[in-house]
PDB file of the backbone (N, CA, C, O) and the ligand in Angstrom, with CONECT records:
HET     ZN  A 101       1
ATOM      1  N   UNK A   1     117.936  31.649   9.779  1.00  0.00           N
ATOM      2  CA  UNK A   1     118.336  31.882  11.159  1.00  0.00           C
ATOM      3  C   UNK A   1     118.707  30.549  11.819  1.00  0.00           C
ATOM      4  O   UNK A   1     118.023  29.525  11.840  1.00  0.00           O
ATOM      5  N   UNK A   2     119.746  30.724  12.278  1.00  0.00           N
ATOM      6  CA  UNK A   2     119.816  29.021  13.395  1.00  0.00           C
ATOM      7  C   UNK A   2     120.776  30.118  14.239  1.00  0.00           C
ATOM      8  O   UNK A   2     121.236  31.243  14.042  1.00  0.00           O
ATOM      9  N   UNK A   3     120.798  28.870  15.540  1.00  0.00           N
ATOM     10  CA  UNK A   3     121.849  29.364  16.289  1.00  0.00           C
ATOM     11  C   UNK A   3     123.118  27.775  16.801  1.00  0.00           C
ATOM     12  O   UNK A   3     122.986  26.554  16.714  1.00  0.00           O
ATOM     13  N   UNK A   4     123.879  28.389  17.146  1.00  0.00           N
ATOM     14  CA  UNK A   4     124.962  27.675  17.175  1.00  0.00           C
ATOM     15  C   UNK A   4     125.861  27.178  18.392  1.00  0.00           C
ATOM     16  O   UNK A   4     126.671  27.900  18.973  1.00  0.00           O
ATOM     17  N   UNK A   5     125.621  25.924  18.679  1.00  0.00           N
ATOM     18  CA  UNK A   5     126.051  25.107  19.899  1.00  0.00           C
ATOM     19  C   UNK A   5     127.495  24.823  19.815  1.00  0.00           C
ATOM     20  O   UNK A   5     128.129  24.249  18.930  1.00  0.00           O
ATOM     21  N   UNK A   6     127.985  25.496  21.245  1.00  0.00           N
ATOM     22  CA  UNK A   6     129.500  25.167  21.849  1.00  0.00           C
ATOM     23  C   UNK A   6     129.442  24.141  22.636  1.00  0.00           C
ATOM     24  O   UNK A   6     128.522  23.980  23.438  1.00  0.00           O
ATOM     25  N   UNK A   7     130.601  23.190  22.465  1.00  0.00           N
ATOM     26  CA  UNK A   7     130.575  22.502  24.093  1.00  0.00           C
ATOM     27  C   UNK A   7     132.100  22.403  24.398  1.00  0.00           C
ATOM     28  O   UNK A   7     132.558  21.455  25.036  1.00  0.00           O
ATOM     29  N   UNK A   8     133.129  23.766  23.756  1.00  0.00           N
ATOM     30  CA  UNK A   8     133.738  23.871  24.154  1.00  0.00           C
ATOM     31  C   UNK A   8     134.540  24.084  25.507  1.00  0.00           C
ATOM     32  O   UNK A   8     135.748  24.269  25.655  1.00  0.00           O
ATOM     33  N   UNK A   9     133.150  23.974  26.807  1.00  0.00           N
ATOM     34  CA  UNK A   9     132.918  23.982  27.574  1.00  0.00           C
ATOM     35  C   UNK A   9     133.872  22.931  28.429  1.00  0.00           C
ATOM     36  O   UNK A   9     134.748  23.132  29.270  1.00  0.00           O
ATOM     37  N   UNK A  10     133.244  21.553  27.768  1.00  0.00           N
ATOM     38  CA  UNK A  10     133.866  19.915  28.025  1.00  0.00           C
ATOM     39  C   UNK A  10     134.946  19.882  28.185  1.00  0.00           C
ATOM     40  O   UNK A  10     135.460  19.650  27.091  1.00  0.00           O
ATOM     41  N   UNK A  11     135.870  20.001  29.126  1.00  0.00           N
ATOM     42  CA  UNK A  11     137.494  19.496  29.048  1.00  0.00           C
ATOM     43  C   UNK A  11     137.685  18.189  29.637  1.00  0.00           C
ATOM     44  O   UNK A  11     136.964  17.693  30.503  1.00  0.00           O
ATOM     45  N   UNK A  12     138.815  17.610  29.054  1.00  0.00           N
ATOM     46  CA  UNK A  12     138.539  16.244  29.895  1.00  0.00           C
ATOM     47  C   UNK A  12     140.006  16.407  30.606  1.00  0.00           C
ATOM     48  O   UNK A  12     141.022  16.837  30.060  1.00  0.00           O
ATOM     49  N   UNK A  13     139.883  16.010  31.800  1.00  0.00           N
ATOM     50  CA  UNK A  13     140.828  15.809  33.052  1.00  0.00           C
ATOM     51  C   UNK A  13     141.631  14.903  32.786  1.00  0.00           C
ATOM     52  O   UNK A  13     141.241  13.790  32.434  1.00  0.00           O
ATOM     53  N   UNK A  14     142.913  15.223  32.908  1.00  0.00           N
ATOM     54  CA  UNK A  14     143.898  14.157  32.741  1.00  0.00           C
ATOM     55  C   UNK A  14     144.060  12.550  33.067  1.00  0.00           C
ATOM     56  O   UNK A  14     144.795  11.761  32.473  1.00  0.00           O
ATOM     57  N   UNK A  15     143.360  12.333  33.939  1.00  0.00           N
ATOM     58  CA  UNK A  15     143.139  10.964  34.828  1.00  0.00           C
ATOM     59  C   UNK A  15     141.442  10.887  34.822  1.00  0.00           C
ATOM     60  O   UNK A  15     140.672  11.814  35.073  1.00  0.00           O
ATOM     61  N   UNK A  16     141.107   9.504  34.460  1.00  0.00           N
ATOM     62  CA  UNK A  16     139.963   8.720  34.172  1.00  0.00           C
ATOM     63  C   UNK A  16     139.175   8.865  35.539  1.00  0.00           C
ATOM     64  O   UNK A  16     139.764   8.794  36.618  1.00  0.00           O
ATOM     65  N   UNK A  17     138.015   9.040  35.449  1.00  0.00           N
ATOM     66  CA  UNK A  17     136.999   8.781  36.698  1.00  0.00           C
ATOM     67  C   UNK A  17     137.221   7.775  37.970  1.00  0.00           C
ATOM     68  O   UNK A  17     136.545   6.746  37.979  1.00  0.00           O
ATOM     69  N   UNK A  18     137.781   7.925  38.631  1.00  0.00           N
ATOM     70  CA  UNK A  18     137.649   5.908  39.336  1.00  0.00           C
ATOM     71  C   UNK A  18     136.790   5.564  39.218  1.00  0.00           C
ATOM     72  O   UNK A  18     135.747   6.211  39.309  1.00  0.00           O
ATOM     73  N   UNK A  19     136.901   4.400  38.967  1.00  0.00           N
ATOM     74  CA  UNK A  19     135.560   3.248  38.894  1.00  0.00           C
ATOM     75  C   UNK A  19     135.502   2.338  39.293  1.00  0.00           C
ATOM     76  O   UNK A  19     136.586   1.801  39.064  1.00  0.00           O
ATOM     77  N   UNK A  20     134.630   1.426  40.032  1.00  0.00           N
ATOM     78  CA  UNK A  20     134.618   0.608  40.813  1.00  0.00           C
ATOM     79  C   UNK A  20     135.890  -0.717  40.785  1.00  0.00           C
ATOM     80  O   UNK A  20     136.569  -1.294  41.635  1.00  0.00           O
ATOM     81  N   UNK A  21     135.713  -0.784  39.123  1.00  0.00           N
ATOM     82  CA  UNK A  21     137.232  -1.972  38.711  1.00  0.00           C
ATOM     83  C   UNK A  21     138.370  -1.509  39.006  1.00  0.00           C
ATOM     84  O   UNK A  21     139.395  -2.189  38.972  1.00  0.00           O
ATOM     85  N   UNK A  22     138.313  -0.020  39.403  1.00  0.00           N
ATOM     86  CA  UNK A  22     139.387   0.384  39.916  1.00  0.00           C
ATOM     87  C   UNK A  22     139.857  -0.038  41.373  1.00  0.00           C
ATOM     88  O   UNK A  22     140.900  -0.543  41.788  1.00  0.00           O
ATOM     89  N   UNK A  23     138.807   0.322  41.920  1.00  0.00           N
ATOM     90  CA  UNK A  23     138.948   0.072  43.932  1.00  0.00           C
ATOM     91  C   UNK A  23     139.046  -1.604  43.393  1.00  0.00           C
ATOM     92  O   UNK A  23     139.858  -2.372  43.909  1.00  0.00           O
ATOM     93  N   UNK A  24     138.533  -1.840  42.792  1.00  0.00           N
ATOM     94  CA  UNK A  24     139.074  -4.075  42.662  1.00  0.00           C
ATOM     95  C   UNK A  24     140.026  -4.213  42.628  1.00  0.00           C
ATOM     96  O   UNK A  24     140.451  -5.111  43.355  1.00  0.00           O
ATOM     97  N   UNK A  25     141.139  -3.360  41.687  1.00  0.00           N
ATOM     98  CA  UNK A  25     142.258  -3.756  41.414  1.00  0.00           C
ATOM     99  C   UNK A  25     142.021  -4.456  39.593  1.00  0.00           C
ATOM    100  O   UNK A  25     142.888  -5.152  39.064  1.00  0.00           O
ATOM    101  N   UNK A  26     141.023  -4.169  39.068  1.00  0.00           N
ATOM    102  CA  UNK A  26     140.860  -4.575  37.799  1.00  0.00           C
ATOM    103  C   UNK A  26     141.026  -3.460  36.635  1.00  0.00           C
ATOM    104  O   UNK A  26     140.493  -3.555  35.529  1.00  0.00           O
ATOM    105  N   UNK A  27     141.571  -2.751  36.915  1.00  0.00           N
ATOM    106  CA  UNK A  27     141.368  -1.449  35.897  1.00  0.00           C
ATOM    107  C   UNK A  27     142.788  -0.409  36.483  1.00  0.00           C
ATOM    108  O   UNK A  27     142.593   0.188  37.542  1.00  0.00           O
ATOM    109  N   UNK A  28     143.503  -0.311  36.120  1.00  0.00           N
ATOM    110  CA  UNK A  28     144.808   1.026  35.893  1.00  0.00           C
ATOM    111  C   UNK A  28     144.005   2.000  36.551  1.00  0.00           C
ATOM    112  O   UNK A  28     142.807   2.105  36.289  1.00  0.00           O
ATOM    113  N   UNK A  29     144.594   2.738  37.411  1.00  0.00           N
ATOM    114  CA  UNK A  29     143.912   3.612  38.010  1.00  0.00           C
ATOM    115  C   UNK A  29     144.504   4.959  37.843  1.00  0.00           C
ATOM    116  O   UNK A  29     144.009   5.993  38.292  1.00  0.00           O
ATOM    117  N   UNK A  30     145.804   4.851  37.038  1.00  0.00           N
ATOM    118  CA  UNK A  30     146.131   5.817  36.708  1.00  0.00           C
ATOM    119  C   UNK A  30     145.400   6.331  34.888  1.00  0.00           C
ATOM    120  O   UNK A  30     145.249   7.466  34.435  1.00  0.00           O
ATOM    121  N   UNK A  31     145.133   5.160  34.325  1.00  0.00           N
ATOM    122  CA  UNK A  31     145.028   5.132  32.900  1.00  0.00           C
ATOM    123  C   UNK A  31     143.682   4.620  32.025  1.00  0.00           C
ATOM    124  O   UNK A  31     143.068   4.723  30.963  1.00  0.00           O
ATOM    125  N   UNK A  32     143.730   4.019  33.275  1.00  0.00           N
ATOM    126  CA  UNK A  32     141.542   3.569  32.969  1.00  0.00           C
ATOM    127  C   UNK A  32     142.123   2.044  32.471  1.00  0.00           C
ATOM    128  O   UNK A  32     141.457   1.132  32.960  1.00  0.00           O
ATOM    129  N   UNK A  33     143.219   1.602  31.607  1.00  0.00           N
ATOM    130  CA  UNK A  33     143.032  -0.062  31.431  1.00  0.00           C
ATOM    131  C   UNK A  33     142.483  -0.932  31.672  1.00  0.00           C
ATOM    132  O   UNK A  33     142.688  -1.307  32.827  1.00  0.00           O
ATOM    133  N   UNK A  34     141.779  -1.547  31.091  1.00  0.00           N
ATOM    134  CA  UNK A  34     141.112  -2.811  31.981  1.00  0.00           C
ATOM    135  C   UNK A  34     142.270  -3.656  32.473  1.00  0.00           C
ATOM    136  O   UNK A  34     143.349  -3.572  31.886  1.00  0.00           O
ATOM    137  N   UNK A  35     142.111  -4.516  33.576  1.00  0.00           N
ATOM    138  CA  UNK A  35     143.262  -5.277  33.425  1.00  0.00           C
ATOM    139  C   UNK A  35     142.835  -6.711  33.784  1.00  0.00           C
ATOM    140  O   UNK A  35     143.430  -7.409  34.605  1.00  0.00           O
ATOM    141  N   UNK A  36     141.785  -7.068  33.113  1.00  0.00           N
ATOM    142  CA  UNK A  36     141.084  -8.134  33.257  1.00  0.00           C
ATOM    143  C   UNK A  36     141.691  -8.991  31.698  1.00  0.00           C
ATOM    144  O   UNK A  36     142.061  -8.313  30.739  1.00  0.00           O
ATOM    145  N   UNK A  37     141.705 -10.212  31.669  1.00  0.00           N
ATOM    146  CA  UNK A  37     142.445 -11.092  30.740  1.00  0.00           C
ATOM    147  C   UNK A  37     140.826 -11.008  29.766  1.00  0.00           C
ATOM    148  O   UNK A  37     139.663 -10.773  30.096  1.00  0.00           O
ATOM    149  N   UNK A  38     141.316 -11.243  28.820  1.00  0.00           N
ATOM    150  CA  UNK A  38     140.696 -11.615  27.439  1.00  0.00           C
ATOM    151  C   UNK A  38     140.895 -12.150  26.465  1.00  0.00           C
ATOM    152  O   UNK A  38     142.060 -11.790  26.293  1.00  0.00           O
ATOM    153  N   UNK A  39     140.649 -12.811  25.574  1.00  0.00           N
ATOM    154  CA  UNK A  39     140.613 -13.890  24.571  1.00  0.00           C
ATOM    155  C   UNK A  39     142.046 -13.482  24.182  1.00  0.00           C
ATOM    156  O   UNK A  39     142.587 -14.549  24.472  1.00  0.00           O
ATOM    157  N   UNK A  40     142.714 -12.966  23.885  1.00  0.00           N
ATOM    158  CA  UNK A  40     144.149 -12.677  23.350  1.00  0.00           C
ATOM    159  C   UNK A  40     144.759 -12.632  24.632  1.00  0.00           C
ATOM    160  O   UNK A  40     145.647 -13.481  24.556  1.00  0.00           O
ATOM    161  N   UNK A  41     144.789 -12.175  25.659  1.00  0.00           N
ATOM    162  CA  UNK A  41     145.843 -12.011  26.190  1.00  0.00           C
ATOM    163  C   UNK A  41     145.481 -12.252  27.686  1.00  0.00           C
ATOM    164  O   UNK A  41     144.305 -11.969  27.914  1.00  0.00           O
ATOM    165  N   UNK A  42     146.261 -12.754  28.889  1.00  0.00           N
ATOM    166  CA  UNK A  42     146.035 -13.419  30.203  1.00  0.00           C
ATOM    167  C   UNK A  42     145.515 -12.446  31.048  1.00  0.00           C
ATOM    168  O   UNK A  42     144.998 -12.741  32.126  1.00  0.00           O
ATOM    169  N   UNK A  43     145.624 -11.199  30.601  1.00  0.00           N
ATOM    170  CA  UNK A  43     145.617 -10.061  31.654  1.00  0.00           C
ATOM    171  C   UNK A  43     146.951  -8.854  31.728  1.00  0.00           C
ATOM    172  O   UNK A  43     148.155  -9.059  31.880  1.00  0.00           O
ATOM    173  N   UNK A  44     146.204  -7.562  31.557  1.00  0.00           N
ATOM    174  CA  UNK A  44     147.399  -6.837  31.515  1.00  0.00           C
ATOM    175  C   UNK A  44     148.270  -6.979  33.106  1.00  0.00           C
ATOM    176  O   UNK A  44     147.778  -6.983  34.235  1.00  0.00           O
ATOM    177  N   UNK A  45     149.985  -7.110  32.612  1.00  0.00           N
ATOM    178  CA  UNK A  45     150.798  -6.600  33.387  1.00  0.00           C
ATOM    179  C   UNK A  45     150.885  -5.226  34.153  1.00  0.00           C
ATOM    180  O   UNK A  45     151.174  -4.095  33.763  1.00  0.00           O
ATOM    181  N   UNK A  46     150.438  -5.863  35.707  1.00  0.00           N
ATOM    182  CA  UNK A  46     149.920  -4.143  36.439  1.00  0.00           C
ATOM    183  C   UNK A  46     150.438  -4.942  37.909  1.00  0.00           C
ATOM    184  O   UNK A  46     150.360  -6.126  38.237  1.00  0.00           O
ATOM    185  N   UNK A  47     150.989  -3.746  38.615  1.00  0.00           N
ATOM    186  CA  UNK A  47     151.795  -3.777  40.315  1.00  0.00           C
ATOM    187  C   UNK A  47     150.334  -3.215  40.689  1.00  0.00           C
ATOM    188  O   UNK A  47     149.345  -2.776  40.103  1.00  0.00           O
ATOM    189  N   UNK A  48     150.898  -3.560  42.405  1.00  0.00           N
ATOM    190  CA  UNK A  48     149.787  -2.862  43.379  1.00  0.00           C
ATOM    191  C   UNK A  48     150.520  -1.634  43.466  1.00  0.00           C
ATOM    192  O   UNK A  48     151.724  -1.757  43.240  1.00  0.00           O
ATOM    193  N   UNK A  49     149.993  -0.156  43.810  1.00  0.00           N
ATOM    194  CA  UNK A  49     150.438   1.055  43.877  1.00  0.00           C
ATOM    195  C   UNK A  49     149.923   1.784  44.758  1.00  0.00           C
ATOM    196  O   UNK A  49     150.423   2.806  45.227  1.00  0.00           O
ATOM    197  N   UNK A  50     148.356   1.049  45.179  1.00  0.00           N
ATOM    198  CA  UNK A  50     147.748   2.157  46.380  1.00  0.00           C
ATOM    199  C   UNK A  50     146.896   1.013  47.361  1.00  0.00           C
ATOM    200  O   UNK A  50     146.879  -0.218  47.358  1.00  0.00           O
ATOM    201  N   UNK A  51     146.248   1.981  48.138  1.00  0.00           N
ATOM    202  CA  UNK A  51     144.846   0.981  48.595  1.00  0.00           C
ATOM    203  C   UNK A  51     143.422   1.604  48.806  1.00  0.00           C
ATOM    204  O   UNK A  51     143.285   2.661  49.422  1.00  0.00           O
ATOM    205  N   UNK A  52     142.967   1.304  48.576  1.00  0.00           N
ATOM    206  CA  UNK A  52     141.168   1.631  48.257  1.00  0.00           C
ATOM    207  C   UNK A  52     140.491   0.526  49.521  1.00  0.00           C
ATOM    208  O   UNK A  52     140.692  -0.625  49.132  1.00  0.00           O
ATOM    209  N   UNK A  53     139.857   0.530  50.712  1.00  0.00           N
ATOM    210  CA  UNK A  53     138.879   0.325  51.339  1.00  0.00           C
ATOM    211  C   UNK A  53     139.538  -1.478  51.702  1.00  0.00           C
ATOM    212  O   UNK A  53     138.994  -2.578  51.801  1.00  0.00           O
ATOM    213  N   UNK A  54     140.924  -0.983  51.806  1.00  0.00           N
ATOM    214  CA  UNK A  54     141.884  -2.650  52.611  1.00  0.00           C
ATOM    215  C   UNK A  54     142.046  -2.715  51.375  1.00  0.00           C
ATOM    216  O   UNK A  54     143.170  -2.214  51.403  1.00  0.00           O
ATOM    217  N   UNK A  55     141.841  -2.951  50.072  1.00  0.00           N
ATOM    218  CA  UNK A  55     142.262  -3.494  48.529  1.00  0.00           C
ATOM    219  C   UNK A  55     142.957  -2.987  48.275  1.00  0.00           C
ATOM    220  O   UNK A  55     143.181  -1.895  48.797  1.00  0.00           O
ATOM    221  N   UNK A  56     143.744  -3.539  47.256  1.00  0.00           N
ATOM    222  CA  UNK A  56     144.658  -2.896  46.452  1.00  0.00           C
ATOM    223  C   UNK A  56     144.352  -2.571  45.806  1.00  0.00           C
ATOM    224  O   UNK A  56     143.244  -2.984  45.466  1.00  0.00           O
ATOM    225  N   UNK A  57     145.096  -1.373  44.876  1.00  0.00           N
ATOM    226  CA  UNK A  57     144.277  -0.948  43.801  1.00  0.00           C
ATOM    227  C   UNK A  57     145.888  -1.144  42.534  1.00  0.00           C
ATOM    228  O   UNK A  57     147.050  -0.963  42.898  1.00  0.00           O
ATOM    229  N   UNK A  58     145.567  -1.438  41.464  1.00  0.00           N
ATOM    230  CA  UNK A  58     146.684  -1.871  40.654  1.00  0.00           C
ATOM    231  C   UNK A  58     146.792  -0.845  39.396  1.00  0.00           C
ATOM    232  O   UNK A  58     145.696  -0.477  38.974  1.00  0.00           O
ATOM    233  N   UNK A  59     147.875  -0.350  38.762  1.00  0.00           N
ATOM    234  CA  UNK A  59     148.114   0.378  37.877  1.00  0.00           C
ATOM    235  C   UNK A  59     149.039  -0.304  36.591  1.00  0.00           C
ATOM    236  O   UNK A  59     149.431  -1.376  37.052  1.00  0.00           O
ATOM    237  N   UNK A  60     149.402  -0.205  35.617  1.00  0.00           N
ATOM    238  CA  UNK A  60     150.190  -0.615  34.364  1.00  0.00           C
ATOM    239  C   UNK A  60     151.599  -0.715  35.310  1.00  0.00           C
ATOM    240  O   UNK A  60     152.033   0.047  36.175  1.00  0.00           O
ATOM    241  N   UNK A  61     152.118  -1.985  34.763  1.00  0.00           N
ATOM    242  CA  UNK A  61     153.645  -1.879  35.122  1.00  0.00           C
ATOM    243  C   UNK A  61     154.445  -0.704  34.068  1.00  0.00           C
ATOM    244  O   UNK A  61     154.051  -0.416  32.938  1.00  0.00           O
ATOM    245  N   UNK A  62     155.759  -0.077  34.817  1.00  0.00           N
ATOM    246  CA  UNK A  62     155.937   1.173  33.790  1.00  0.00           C
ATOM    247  C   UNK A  62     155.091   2.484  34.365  1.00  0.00           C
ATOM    248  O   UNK A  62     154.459   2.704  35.398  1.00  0.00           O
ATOM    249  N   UNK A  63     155.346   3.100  33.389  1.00  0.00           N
ATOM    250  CA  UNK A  63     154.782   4.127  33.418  1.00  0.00           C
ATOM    251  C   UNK A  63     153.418   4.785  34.694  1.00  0.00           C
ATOM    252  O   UNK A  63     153.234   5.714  35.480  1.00  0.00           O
ATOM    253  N   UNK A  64     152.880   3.784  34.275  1.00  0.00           N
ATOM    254  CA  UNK A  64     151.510   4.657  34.882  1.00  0.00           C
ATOM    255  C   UNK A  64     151.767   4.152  36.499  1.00  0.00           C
ATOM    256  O   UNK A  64     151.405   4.877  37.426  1.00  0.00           O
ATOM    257  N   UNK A  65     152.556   2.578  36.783  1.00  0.00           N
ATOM    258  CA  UNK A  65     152.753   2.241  38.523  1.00  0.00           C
ATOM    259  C   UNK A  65     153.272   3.276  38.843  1.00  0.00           C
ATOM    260  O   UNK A  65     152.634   3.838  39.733  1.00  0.00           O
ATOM    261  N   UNK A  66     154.807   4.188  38.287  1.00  0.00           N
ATOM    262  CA  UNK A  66     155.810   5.425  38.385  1.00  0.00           C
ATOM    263  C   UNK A  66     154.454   6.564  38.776  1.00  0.00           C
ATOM    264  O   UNK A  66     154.154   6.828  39.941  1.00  0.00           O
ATOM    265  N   UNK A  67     153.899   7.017  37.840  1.00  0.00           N
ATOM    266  CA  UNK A  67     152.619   8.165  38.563  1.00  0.00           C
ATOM    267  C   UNK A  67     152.018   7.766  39.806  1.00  0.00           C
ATOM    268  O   UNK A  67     151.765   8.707  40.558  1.00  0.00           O
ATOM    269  N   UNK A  68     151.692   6.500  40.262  1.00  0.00           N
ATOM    270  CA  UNK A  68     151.037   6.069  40.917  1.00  0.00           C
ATOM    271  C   UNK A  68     151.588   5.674  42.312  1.00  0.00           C
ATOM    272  O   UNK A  68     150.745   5.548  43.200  1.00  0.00           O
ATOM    273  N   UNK A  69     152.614   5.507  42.557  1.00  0.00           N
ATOM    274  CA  UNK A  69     153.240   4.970  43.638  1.00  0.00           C
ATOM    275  C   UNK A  69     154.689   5.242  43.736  1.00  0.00           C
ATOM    276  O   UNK A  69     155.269   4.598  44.610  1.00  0.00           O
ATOM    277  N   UNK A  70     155.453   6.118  42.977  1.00  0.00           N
ATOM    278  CA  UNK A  70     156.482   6.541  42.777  1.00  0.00           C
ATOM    279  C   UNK A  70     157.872   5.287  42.421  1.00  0.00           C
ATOM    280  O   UNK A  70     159.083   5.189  42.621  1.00  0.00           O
ATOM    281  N   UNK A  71     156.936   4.627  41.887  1.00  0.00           N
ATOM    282  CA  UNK A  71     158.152   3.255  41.513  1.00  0.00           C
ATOM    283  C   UNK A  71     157.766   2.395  39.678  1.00  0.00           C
ATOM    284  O   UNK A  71     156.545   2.271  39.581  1.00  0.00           O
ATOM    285  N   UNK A  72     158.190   2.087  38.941  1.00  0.00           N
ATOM    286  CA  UNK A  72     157.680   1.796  37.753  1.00  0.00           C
ATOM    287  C   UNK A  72     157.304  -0.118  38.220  1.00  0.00           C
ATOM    288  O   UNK A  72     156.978  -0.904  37.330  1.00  0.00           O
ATOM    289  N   UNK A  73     157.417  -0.511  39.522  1.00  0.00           N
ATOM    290  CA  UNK A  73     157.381  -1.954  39.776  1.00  0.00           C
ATOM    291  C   UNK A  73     156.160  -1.588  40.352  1.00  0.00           C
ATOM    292  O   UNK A  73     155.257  -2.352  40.013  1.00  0.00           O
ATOM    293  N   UNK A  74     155.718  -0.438  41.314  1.00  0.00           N
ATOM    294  CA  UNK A  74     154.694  -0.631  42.318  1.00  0.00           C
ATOM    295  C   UNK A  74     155.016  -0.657  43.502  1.00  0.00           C
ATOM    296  O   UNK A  74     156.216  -0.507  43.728  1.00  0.00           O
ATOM    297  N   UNK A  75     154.258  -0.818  44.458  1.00  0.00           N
ATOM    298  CA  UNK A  75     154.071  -0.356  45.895  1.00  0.00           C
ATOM    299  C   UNK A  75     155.396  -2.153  46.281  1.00  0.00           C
ATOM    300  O   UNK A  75     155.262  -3.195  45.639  1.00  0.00           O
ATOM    301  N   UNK A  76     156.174  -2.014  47.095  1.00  0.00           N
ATOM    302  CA  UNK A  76     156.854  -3.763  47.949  1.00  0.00           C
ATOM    303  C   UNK A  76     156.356  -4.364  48.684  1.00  0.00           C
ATOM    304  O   UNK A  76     156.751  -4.538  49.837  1.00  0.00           O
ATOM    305  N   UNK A  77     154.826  -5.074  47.915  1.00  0.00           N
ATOM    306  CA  UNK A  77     153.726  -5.738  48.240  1.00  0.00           C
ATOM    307  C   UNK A  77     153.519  -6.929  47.025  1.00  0.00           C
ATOM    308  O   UNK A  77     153.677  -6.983  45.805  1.00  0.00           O
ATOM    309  N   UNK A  78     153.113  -7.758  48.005  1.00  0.00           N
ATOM    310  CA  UNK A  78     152.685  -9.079  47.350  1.00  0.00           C
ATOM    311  C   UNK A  78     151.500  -8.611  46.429  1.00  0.00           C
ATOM    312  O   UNK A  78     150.447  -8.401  47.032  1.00  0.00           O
ATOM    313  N   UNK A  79     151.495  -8.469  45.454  1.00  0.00           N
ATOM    314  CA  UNK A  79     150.448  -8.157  44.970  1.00  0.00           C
ATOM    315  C   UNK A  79     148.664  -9.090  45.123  1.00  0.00           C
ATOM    316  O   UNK A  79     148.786 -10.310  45.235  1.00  0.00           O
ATOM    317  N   UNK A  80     147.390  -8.628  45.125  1.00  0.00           N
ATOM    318  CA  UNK A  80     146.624 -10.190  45.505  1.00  0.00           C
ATOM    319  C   UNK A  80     146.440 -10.801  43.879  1.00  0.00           C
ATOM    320  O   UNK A  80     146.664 -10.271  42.791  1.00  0.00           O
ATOM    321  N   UNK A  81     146.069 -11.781  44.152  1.00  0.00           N
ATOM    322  CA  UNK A  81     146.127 -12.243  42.877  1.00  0.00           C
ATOM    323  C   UNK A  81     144.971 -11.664  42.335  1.00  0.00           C
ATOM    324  O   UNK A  81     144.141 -11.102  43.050  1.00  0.00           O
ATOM    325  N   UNK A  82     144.842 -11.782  40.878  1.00  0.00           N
ATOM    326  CA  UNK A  82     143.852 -11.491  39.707  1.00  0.00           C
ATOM    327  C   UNK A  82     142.501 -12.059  40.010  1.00  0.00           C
ATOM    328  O   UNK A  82     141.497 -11.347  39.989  1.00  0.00           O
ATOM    329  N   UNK A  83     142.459 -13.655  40.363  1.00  0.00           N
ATOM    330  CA  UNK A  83     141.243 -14.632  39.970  1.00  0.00           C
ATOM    331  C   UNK A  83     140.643 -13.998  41.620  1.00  0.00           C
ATOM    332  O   UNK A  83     139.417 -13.964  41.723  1.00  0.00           O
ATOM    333  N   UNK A  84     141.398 -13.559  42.750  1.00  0.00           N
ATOM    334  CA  UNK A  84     141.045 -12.932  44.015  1.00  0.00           C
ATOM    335  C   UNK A  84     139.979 -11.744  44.041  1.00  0.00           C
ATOM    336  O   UNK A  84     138.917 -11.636  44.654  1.00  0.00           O
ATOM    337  N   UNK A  85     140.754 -10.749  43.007  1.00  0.00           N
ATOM    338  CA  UNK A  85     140.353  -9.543  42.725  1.00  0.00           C
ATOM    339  C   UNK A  85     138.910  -9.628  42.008  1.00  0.00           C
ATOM    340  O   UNK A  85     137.898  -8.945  42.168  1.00  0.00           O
ATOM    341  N   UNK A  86     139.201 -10.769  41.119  1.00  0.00           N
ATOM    342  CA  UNK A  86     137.788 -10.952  40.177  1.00  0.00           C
ATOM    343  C   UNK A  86     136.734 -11.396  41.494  1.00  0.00           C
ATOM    344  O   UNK A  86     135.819 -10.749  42.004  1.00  0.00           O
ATOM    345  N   UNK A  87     137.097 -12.340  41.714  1.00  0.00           N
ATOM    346  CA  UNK A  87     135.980 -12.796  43.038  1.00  0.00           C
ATOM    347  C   UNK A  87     135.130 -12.161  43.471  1.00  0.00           C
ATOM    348  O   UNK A  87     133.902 -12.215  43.406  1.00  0.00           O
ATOM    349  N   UNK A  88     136.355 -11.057  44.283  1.00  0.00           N
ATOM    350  CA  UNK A  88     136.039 -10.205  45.225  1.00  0.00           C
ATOM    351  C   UNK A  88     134.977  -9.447  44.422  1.00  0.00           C
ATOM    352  O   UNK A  88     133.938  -9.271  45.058  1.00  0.00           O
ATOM    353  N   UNK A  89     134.990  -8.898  43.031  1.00  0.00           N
ATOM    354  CA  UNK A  89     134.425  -7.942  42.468  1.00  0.00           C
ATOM    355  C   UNK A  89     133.151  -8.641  41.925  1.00  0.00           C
ATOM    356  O   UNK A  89     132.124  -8.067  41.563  1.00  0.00           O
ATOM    357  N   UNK A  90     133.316  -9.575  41.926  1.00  0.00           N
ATOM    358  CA  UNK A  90     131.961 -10.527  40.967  1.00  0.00           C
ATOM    359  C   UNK A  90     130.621 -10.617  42.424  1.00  0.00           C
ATOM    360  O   UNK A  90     129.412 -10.784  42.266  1.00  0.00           O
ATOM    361  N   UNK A  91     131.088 -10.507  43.257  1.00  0.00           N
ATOM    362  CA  UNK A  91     130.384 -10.506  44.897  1.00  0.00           C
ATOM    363  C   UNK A  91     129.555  -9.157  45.494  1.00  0.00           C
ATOM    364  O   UNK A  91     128.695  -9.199  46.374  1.00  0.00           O
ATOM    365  N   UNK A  92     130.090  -7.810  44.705  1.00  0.00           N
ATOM    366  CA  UNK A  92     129.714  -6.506  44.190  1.00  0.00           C
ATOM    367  C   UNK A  92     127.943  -6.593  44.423  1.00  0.00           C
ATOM    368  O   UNK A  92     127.230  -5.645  44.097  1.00  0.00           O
TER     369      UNK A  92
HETATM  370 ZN    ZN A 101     147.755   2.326  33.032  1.00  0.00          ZN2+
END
């Protein structure tokens, strides 16, 4: 005798949870990316597209800025810088 577990239940939603690196501007908010630099590479290429609480919030250049702000460049904003965003978020 056993019985037998579904969790066909689980669907996963097209778009990632927001998460806090998101409202930073450190994470694709359409795609979950980190967009924080790492040993290979400076930091992913990502526009500003929205705003979260006065911040910007930043998405993948391409594709995911286009879902996000209806432009594949992003919102016609100075974007803030990266080492800003980190700051701001390291202060959390
Ligand atoms: Zn993305």
């Amino acid at each position: 005798m056993y019985s037998q577990h579904s969790i066909a239940g689980h669907r996963r939603s097209s778009r990632p949870e927001t998460t806090v690196e998101m409202t930073y501007g450190l994470a694709c908010t359409m795609c979950g990316r980190d967009l924080r630099p790492t040993e290979e590479k400076p930091g992913h290429d990502a526009v500003p597209v929205g705003r979260v609480d006065d911040r910007q919030t930043f998405a993948c250049r391409g594709v995911c800025a286009r879902l996000g702000s209806g432009s594949a460049d992003g919102l016609a904003e100075e974007p803030v810088p990266l080492a800003d965003r980190l700051a701001a978020f390291a202060q959390v």
